[in-house]
C-alpha positions in Angstrom: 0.0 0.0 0.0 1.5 3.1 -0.7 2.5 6.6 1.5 -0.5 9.1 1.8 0.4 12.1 3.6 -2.3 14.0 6.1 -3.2 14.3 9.4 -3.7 11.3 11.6 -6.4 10.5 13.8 -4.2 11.9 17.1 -3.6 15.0 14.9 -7.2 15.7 14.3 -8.7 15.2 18.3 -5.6 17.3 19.3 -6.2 19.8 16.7 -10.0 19.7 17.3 -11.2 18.0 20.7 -14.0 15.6 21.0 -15.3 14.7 17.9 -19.1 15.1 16.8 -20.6 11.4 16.6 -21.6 12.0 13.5 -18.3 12.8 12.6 -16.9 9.7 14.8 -19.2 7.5 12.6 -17.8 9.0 9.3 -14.4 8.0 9.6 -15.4 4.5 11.3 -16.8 3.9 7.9 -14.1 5.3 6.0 -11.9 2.7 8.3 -13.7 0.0 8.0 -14.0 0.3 3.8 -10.0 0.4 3.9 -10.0 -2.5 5.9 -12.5 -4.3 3.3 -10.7 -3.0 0.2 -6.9 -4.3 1.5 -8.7 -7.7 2.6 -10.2 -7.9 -0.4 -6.8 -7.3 -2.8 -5.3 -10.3 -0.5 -2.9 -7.2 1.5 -2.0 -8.5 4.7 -3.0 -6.8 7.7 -0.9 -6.2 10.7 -0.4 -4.1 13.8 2.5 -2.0 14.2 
């Protein structure tokens, strides 16, 4: 999987606070599709 740059999830509560739930929600399903799509292409998945 390649490089993208931005701000990480730490960045964006520090940045911002507590999130909106509605916003919390968002990027759980922006998570979980990433999860689905690298599963899917046979990437493996693994904890840093």
């Amino acid at each position: 999987m390649e490089y993208l740059e931005g701000e990480d999830l730490m960045e964006l509560i520090t940045r911002e606070g507590a999130l909106p739930s509605s916003r919390v929600a968002d990027i759980g399903v922006q998570v979980s599709a990433a999860l689905s799509a690298a599963q899917t292409r046979g990437r493996p998945l693994r904890n840093r």
